[in-house]
C-alpha positions as CSV (number, residue, x, y, z in Angstrom):
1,X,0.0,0.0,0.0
2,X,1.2,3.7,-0.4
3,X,-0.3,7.1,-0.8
4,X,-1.3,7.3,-4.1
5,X,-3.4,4.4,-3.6
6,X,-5.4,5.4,-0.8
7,X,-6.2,8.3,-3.3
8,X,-3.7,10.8,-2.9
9,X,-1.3,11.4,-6.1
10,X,1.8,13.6,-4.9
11,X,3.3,13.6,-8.6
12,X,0.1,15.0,-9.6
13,X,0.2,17.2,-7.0
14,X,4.2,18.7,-8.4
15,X,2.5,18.8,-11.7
16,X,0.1,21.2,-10.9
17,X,2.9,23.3,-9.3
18,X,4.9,23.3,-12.4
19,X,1.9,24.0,-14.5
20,X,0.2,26.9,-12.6
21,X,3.6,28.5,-12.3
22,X,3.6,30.8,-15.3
23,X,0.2,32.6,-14.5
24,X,1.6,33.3,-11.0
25,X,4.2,35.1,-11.8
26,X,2.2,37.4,-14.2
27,X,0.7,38.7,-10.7
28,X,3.9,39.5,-8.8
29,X,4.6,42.8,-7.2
30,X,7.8,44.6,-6.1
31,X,7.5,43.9,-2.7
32,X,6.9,39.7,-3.3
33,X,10.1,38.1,-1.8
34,X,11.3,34.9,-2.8
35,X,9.3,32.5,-4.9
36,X,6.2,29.8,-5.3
37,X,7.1,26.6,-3.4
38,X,7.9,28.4,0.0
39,X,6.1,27.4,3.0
40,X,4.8,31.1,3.5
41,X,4.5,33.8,1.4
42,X,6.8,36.9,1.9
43,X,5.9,40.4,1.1
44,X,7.7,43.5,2.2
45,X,5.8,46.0,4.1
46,X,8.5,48.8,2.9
47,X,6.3,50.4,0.1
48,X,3.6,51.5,3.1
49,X,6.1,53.2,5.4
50,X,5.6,56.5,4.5
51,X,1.7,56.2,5.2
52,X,0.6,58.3,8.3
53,X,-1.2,55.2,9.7
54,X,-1.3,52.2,8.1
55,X,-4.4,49.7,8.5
56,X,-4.1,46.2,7.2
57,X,-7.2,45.2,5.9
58,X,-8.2,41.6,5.2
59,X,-11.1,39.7,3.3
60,X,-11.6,35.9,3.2
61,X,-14.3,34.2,1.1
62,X,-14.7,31.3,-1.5
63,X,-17.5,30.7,-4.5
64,X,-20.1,29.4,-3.1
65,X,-22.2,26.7,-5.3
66,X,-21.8,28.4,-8.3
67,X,-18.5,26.3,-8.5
68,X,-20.7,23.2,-9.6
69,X,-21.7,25.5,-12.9
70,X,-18.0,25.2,-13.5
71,X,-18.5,21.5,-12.8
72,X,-21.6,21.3,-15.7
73,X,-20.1,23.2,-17.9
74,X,-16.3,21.8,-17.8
75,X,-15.2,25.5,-17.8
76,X,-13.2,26.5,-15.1
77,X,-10.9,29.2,-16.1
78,X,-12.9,32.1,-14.7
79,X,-14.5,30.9,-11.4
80,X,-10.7,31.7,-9.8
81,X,-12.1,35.5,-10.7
82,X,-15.0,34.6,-8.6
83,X,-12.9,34.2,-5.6
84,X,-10.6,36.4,-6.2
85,X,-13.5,39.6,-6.5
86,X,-15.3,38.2,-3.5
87,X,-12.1,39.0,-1.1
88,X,-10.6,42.2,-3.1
89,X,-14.2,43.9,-3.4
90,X,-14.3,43.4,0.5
91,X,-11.1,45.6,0.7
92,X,-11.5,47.8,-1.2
93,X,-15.0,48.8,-0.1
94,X,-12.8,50.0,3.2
95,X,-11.1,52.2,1.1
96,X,-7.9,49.5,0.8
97,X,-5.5,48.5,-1.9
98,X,-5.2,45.1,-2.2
99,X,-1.5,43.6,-1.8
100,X,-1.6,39.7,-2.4
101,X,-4.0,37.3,-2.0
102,X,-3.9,33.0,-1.2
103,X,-6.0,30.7,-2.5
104,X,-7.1,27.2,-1.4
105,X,-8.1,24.6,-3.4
106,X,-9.8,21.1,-2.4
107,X,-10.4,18.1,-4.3
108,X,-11.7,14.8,-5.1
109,X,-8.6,14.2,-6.9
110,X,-6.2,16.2,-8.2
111,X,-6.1,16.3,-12.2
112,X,-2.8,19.1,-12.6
113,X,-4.3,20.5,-16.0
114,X,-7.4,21.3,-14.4
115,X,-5.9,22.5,-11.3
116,X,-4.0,24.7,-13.2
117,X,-6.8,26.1,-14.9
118,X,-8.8,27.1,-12.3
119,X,-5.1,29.0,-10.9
120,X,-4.9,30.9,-14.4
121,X,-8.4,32.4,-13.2
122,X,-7.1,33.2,-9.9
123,X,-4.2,35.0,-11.4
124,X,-6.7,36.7,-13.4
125,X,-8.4,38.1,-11.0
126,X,-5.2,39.2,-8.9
127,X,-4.0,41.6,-12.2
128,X,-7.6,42.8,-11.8
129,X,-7.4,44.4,-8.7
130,X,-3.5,44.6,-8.7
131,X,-2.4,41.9,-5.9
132,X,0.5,39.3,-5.9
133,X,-0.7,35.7,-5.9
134,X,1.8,34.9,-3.2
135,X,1.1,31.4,-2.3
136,X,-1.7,28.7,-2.0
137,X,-3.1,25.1,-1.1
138,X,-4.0,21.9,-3.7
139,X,-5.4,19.3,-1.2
140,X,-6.4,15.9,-2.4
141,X,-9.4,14.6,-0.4
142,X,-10.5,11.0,-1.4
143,X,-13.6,9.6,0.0
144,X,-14.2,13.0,1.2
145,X,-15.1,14.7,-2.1
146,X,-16.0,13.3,-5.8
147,X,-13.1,13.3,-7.8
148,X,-14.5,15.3,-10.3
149,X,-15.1,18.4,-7.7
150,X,-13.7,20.8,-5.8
151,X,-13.8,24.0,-3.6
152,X,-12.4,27.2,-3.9
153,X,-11.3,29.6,-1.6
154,X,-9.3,32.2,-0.6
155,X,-8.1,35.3,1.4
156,X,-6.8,38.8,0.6
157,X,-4.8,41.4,2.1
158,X,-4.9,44.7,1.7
159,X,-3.9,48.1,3.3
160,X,-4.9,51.9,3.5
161,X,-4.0,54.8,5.4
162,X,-6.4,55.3,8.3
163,X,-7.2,58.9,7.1
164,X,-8.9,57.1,4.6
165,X,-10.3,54.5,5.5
166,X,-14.0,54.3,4.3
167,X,-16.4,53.4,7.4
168,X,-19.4,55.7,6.9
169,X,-19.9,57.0,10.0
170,X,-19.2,60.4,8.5
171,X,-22.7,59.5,6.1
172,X,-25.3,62.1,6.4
173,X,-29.0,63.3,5.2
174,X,-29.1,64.6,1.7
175,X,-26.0,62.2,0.6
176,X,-26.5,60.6,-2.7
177,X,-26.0,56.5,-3.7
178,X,-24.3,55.6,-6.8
179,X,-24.6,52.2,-7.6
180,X,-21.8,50.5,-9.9
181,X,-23.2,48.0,-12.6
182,X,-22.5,44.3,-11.9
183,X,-21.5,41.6,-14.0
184,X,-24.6,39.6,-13.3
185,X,-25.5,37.2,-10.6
186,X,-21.8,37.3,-9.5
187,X,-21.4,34.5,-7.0
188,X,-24.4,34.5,-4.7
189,X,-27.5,33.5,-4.4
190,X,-26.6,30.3,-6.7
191,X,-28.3,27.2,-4.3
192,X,-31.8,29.5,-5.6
193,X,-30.3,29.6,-9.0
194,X,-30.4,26.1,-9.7
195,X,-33.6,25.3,-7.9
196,X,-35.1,27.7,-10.9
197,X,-33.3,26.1,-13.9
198,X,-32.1,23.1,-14.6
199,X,-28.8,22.1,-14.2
200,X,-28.5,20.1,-17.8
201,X,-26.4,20.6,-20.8
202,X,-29.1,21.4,-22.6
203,X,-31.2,23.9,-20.1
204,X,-27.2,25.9,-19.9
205,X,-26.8,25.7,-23.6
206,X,-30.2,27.5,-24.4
207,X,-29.7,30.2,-26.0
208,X,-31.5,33.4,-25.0
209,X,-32.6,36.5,-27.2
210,X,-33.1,38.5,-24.3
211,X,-29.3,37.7,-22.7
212,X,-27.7,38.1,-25.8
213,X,-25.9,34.3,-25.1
214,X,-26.9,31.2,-23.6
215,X,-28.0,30.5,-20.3
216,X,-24.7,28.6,-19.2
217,X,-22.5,31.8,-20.6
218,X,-25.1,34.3,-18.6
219,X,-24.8,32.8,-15.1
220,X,-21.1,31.9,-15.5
221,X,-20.2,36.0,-16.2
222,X,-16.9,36.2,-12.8
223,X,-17.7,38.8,-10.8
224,X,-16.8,41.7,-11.3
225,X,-13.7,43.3,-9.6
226,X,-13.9,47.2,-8.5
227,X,-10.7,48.0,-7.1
228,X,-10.3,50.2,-10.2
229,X,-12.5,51.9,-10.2
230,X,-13.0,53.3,-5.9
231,X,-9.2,54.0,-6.8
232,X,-10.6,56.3,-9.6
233,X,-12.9,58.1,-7.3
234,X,-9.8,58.3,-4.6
235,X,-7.8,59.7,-7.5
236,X,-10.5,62.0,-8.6
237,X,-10.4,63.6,-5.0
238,X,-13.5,62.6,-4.4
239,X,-14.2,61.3,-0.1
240,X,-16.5,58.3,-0.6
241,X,-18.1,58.2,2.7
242,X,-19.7,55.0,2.8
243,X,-19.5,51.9,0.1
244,X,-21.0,49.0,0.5
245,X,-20.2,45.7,-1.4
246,X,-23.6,43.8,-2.4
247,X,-23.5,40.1,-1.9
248,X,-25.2,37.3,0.1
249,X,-28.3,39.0,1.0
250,X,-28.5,41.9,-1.3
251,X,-29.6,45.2,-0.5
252,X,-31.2,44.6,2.5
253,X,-28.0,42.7,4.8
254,X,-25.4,44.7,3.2
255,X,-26.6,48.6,2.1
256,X,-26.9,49.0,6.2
257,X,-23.9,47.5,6.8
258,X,-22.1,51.0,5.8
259,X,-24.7,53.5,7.4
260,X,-24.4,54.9,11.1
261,X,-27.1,55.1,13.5
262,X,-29.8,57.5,12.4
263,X,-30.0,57.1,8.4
264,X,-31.6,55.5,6.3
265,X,-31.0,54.6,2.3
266,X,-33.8,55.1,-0.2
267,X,-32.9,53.4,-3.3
268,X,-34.7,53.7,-6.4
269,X,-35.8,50.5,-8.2
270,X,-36.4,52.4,-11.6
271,X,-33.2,54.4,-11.4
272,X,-31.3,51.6,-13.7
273,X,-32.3,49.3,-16.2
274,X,-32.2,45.6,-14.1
275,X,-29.8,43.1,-16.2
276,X,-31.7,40.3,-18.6
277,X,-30.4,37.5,-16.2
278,X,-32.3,38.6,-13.1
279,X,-35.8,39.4,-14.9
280,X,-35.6,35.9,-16.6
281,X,-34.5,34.0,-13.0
282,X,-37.5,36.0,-11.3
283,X,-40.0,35.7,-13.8
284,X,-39.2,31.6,-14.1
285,X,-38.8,31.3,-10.7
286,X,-41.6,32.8,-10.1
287,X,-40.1,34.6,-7.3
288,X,-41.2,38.1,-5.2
289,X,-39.4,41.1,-5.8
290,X,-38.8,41.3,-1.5
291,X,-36.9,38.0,-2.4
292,X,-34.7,39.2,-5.2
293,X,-33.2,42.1,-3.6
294,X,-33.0,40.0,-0.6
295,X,-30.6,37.6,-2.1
296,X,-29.4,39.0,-5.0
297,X,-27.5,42.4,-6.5
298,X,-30.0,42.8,-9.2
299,X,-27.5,44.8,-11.2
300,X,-25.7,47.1,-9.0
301,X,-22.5,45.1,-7.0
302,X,-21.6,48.0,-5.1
303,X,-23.3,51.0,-3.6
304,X,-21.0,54.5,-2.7
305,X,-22.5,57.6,-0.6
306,X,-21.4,60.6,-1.3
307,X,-21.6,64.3,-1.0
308,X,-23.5,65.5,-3.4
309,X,-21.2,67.8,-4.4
310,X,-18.8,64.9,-5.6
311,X,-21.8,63.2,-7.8
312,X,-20.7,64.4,-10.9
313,X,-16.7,63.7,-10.1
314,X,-17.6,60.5,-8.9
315,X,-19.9,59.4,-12.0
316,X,-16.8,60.6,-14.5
317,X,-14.4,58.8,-12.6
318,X,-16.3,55.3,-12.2
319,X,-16.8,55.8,-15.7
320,X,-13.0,56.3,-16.6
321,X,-11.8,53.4,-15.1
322,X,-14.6,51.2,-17.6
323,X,-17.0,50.9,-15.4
324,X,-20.5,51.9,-15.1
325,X,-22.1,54.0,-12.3
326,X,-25.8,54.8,-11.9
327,X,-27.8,57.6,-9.4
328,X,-29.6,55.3,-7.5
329,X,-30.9,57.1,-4.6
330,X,-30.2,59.0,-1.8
331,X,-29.4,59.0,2.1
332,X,-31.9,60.7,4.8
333,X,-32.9,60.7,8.4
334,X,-34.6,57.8,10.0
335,X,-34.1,54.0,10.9
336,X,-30.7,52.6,9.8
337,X,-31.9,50.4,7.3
338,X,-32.7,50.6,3.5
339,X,-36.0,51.3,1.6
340,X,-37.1,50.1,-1.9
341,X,-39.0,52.7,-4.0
């Protein structure tokens, strides 16, 4: 008896290494030390020292079910974006840059080309938001997992200066909410997803006048990444008092997450047009509007406050970074919590 036959290949595993290589070091930094292989990661701290007050910032998170679309549709070079956006976003919605990120990757069984796929999409995701892919974990689990499946996860880092560090207390009455258009579902909300369509070949490769693409292609869209773009609105001069990144439990968990005591967001349901994906999910899911913007981001994956003042900066700068921005609503006095108009 040895290893590989309880299940666990460790060539395989050296493969992967070799193969995933190439995209990781597309997503070094200056400040990455040494190379892949270590037992840590190293990155020097010395590019922050001049900050007043540095504040490291951290987000972990992983991809939730939609990683068994990637399983349906044997396509797994994006969902690494997934993970990647689902840490970064959480950074930079504090205001942070993001400076390298690990990711974690469980298996039934560990097929290197595959493995090395799913890395490419990590790697694609760190040159999104500008952070090192400084280390990771492949682990082989037989018996505990199918060996056609997996898990993906991961953690960022990130850092800003504690003058700005974006935590909304500062939000007041008469602030305005600029949503920033989402790439689709992103990667919540999927367990609902496919309890509304089926998960076949044939259901994913339907193809869809309304989307533009098939059903499969649609759902699949990575999330999108917005470090660019808050750095836009930083660059523009612009304070963004509050930002809030909408996930798992849409506008009503998360818009409060970034008010203070005392105010209340009114967002405007009319203020954007809703993205094909969601109106097609609703209307064959039959599902309540309370229920969508409960669990989903219904086009909009993050929300800024800002002075009014800065609307017009803010728009242009969202805008020049290749993203789109919308006026969604407005800030006033009342309960912390949201309302739907």
């Amino acid at each position: 008896m040895d290893y590989k036959k309880a299940g666990v290949d460790i060539e395989a595993g050296y493969k992967s290494v070799e193969l995933m290589k190439k995209h990781v070091k597309e997503t070094m930094r200056p400040e990455v030390l040494g190379g892949l292989g270590g037992f840590s990661g190293a990155f020097s701290l010395s590019a922050i020292k001049d900050m007043e007050n540095p504040i490291l910032l951290s987000g972990t998170d992983g991809c939730g079910t939609k990683v068994k679309l990637a399983f349906l549709m044997d396509k797994h070079d994006t969902i690494g974006i997934d993970a990647v956006a689902m840490c970064v976003n959480d950074v930079a919605c504090a205001g942070g840059e993001p400076l390298f990120f690990l990711d974690y990757i469980a298996c039934g069984k560990n097929y290197p080309e595959k493995i090395a796929t799913i890395v490419k999409g990590v790697a694609e995701g760190c040159k999104q938001s500008g952070a090192a892919l400084i280390g990771g974990e492949t682990a082989e689990h037989p018996g505990l997992m199918p060996e056609d499946e997996y898990d993906l996860a991961g953690f960022a880092v990130g850092v800003v200066d504690e003058k700005d560090l974006i935590t909304g207390a500062n939000i007041a009455a008469g602030d305005t909410l600029i949503g920033i258009a989402s790439s689709g579902v992103h990667s919540n909300g999927f367990s609902l997803v496919r309890k509304v369509f089926e998960m076949t070949a044939e259901s994913l490769n339907t193809y869809y006048d309304e989307l533009g693409k098939t059903l499969g292609e649609a759902l699949i869209e990575p999330t999108r990444i917005y470090v660019n773009a808050l750095k836009s609105v930083k660059k523009a001069g612009v304070t963004i008092k509050g930002c809030s990144h909408i996930t798992g439990g849409g506008f009503d968990e998360n818009i409060p997450r970034m008010l203070p005591d005392g105010i209340r967001a009114v967002v405007k349901k009319d203020s954007y047009e809703i993205p094909a994906i969601f109106k097609l999910l609703q209307k064959t899911g039959d599902i309540t509007d309370q229920m969508m913007y409960n669990t989903y981001n219904m086009g909009l994956g993050m929300v800024l406050a800002v002075d009014p003042a800065d609307v017009d900066k803010t728009m242009e700068a969202i805008a020049a970074a290749g993203d789109t921005a919308y006026i969604v609503g407005h800030c006033e006095a009342g309960e912390k919590g949201v309302t739907l108009i």
